[in-house]
DRENLUM-30401 format. One record per residue (C-alpha): residue in three letters; x, y, z. Coordinates in pm, whole numbers, plus 50000, padded with zeros to 5 digits. Each point is the difference from the previous one (the first is absolute). Last residue first. Layout:
BEGIN
alaXYZ
...
This chain:
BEGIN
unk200151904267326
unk499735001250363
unk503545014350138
unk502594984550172
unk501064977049752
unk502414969450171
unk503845008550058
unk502954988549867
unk503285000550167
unk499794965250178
unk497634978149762
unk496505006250105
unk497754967650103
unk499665013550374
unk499115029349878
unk497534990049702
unk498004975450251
unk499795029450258
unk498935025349763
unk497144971449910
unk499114995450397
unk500175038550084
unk497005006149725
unk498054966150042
unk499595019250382
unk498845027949880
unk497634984849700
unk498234985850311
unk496565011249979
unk497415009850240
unk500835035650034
unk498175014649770
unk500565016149756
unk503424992949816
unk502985020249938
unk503044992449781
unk502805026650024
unk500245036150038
unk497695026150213
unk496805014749857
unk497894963049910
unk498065006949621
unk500194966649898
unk498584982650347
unk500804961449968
unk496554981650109
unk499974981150367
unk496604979450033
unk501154964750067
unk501714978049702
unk499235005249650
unk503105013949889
unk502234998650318
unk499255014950283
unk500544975750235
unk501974972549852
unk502704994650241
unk499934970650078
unk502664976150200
unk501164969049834
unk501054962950094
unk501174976549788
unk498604974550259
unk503704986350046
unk501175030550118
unk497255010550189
unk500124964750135
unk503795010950075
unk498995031150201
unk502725028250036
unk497585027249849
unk497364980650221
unk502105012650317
unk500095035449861
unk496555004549921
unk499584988050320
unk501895025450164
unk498595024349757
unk496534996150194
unk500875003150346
unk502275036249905
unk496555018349855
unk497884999450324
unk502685001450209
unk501125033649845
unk496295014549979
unk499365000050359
unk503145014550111
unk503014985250191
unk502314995849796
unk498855033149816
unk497205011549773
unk497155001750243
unk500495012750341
unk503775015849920
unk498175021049696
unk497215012150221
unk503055012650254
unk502455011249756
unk496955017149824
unk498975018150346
unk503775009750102
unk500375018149681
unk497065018550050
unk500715010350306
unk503325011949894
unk498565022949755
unk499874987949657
unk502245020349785
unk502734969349966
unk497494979549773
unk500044968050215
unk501564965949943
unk499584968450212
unk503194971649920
unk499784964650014
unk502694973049858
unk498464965749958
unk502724973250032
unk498874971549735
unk500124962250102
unk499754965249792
unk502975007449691
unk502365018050242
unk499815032750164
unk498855021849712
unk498565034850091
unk496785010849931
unk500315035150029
unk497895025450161
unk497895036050025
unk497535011950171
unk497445026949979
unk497155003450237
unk497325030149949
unk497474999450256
unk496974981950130
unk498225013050300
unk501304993350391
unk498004989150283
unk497914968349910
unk501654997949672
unk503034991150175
unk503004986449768
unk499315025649741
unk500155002549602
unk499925021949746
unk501984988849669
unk503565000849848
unk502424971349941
unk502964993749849
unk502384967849900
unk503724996249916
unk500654960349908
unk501054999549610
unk498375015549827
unk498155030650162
unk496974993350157
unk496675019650062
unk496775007750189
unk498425030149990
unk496985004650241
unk497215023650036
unk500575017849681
unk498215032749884
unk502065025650099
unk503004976549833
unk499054996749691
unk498935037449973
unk503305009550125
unk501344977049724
unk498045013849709
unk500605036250140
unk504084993949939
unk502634997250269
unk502475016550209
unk498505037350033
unk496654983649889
unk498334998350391
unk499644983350316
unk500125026350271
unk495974996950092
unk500674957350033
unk502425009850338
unk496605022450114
unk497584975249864
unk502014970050216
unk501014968349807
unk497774978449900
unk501524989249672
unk499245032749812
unk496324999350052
unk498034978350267
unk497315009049851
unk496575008149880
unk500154996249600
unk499685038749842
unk503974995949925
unk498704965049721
unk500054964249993
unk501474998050367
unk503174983149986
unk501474967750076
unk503395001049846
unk502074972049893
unk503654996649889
unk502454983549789
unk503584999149876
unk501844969849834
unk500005013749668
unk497965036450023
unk497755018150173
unk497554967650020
unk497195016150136
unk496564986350179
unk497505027150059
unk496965005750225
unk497014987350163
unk500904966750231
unk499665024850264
unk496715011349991
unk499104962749983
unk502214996450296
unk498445023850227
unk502705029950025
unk500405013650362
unk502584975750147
unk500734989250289
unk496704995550137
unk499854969750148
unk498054976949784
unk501845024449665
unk503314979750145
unk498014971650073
unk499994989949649
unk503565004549896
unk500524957849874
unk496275006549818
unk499745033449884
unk502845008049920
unk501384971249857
unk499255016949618
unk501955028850054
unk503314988249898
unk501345025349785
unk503494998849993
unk500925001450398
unk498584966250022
unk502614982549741
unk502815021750133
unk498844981950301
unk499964966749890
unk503145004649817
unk501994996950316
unk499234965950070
unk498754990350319
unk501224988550354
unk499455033950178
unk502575024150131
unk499565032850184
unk501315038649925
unk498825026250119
unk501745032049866
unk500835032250251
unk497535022650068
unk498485027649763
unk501654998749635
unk499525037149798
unk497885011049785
unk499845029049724
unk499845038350133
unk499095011449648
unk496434978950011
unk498574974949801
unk503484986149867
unk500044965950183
unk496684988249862
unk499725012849634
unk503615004149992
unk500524959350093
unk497304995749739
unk501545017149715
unk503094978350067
unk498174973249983
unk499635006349610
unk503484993449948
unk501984987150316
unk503134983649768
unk500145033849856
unk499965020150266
unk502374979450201
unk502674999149717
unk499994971649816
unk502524972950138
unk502774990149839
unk502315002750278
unk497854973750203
unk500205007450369
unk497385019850047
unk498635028250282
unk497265018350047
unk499005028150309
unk496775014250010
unk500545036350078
unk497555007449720
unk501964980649787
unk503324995350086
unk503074981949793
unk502654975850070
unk502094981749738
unk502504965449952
unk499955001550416
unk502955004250210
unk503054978450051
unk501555010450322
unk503785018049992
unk503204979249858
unk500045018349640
unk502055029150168
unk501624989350303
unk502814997549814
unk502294973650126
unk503565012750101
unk500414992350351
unk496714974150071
unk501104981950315
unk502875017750153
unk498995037349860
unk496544995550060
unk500324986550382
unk496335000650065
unk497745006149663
unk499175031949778
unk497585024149779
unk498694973149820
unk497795021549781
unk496164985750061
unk498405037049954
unk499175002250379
unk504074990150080
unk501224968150009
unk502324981150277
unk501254970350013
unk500604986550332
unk500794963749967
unk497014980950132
unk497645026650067
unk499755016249712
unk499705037350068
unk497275030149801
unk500855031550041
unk498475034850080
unk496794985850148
unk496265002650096
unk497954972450031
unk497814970049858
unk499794964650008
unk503314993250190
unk503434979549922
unk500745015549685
unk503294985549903
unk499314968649900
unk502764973849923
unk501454994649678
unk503574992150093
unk501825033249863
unk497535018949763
unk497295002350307
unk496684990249954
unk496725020750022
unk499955008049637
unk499275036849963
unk497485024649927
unk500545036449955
unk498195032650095
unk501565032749903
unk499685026850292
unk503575010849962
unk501124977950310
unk498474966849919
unk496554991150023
unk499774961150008
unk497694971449857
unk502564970250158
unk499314968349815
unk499364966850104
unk499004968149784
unk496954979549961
unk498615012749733
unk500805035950008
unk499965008450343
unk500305030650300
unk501825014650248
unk499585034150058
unk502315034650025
unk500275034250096
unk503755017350010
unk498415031249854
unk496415003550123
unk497134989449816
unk500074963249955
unk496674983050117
unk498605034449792
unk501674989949687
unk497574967049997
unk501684963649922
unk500934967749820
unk497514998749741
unk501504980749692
unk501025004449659
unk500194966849763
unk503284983349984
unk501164976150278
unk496265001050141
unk498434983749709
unk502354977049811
unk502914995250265
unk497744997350370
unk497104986649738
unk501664972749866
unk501104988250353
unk496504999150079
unk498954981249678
unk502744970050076
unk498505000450335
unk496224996149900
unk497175008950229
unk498015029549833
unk500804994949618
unk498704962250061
unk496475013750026
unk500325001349573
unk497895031049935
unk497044998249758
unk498195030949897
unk499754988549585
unk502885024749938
unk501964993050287
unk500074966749858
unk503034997849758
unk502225021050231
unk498954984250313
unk500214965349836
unk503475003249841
unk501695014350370
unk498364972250166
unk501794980049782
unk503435019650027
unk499665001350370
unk499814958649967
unk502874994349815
unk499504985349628
């Protein structure tokens, strides 16, 4: 039996008891798995609407570990295309981000238009007389759809169709995302920076992990960061929308609760939230939470909560960001940043949550190097051969019958699975067995995206 498909067997077999084969995290023949099993079929974050808004806007961006162009063409429909020309292969799209009419390959001249038509090439008539350019433009994308502005793509033609294959997430997106009529919109361009870890580990974060808090984050409440103490904090709900997708909210147990309310962010930004978008349940949700913490399968990642980089001089407020986890080879992930803000927030405002958000939650923030250290040597013990010849397993078993404090709340609002409090890992369990039944799925059939 190959090794992938015997780490494969144990996850599947011992998700259930909260055991994870380390292995998952440092094997090749499971990385190259993933780039066809996982991110060659599921839906995945490539973008926000308001990085493209003019016609002619475009950015360069992944799935696994190949380029695509995420494009507004000429009508105002967005597209997303294979960076690689039809004639030798060679990419076309030669910047990060811009503003264009056409897109050239370098090497012999093609030329494509902002829908990915081959539109022409030098010396047509000599070279190509009589070849249709039809069927000769850029290969684009099985299916692209928005949601919220937030910008999906797949390459599997069997896919469900976004809403479906986001379920009860989806309710969670609105919840956050759909607070006000103005929406959000991308401030800055991405940061992006490599570390030598897997990418799961911080998919496996962004689901729920709450429990590091207060030991690897420790000197963030030291310095004032943040304005939660952490057995406030490790007060709320863990959710598993649906397959794959999970969450976490610390929230106060009830409106009356002092604050922060609505993430942090500003009363007079937090006075426009209301039900035109969404229902009371989720306003109420979200008045009441300090931070929401999330992941959708495989590698897209949001977070919402008050934070500053100076509490000396400048309060706690409401920091979103969003990111991807983005494969670069079996022992490093490229971490995609981008700082969100509801677009009715005056510019000072804006400039204050990029600013908290850059101090904390960025390369350079306190937070970030706090979390990266760790999955590096998560990483390095995935690729471990005493690990390997220890029979070594992770657990996950917090929160299980029995196990630490967390009960399952019956009578939870929103969809899914919840659990009170946050010290449990039924999140996490959550992406790891939709994992197992992805990479497992024959091509064309698709695991059950609901609870049953």
């Amino acid at each position: 039996m190959a090794r992938s498909e015997q780490l494969l067997d144990e996850l599947a077999e011992g998700v259930a008891r909260g055991e994870v084969p380390v292995g998952i995290f440092g094997d090749q023949e499971i990385y190259d798995r993933e780039l066809r099993s996982i991110f060659g079929r599921c839906w995945v974050y490539l973008a926000h609407e308001s990085e493209i808004e003019a016609k002619g806007d475009y950015v360069l961006r992944k799935i696994g570990e190949d380029s695509f162009i995420v494009v507004r063409d000429e009508q105002g429909e967005i597209h997303v295309l294979f960076d690689a020309c039809r004639h030798r292969g060679v990419q076309v799209c030669r910047s990060d981000s811009g503003n264009t009419s056409h897109f050239r390959c370098p090497y012999h001249g093609w030329t494509y238009n902002t829908k990915g038509d081959l539109v022409g090439a030098p010396l047509w008539r000599n070279a190509f007389g009589g070849m249709p350019k039809e069927g000769n433009g850029l290969s684009k994308v099985a299916r692209v759809r928005s949601y919220h502005g937030l910008v999906f793509a797949t390459l599997d033609p069997t896919a469900p169709e976004l809403e479906e294959y986001l379920g009860g997430m989806a309710w969670y997106l609105d919840l956050l995302f759909g607070l006000n009529e103005s929406g959000i919109e991308i401030i800055g361009a991405p940061q992006r920076f490599v570390i030598d870890a897997n990418w799961k580990s911080g998919s496996d974060n962004f689901s729920g992990d709450d429990y590091h808090l207060g030991t690897l984050h420790r000197s963030v409440w030291e310095i004032g960061a943040f304005p939660v103490p952490f057995r406030e904090n490790m007060m709320g709900y863990h959710i598993q929308a649906s397959p794959g997708h999970s969450l976490s909210f610390s929230m106060a147990p009830t409106e009356d609760e002092p604050g922060p309310k609505f993430f942090g962010f500003p009363d007079d930004v937090a006075a426009t939230f209301d039900t035109s978008r969404i229902s009371e349940h989720q306003l109420d949700i979200a008045r009441r939470s300090r931070v929401m913490v999330a992941n959708v399968f495989p590698n897209f990642s949001i977070l919402a909560l008050p934070m500053t980089e100076d509490g000396a001089n400048h309060p706690p407020t409401g920091v979103m960001t969003i990111r991807t986890w983005q494969p670069h080879g079996v022992g490093q992930v490229e971490i995609w940043n981008w700082f969100c803000v509801y677009k009715n927030m005056t510019p000072a405002q804006k400039d204050r949550a990029y600013r908290a958000g850059l101090g904390t939650f960025s390369m350079g923030g306190a937070f970030e190097m706090d979390d990266t250290e760790p999955w590096i040597t998560v990483s390095r013990t995935g690729r471990s051969v005493a690990a390997d010849l220890l029979d070594f397993k992770l657990n996950y078993q917090m929160g299980m019958p029995g196990v630490g404090i967390a009960k399952e709340v019956p009578d939870w609002p929103g969809p899914g699975i919840a659990y009170w409090t946050r010290y449990e890992e039924g999140v996490q369990r959550n992406l790891y067995r939709f994992y197992a039944d992805m990479m497992r799925a024959e091509p064309g059939t698709w695991p059950k995206l609901t609870f049953e």
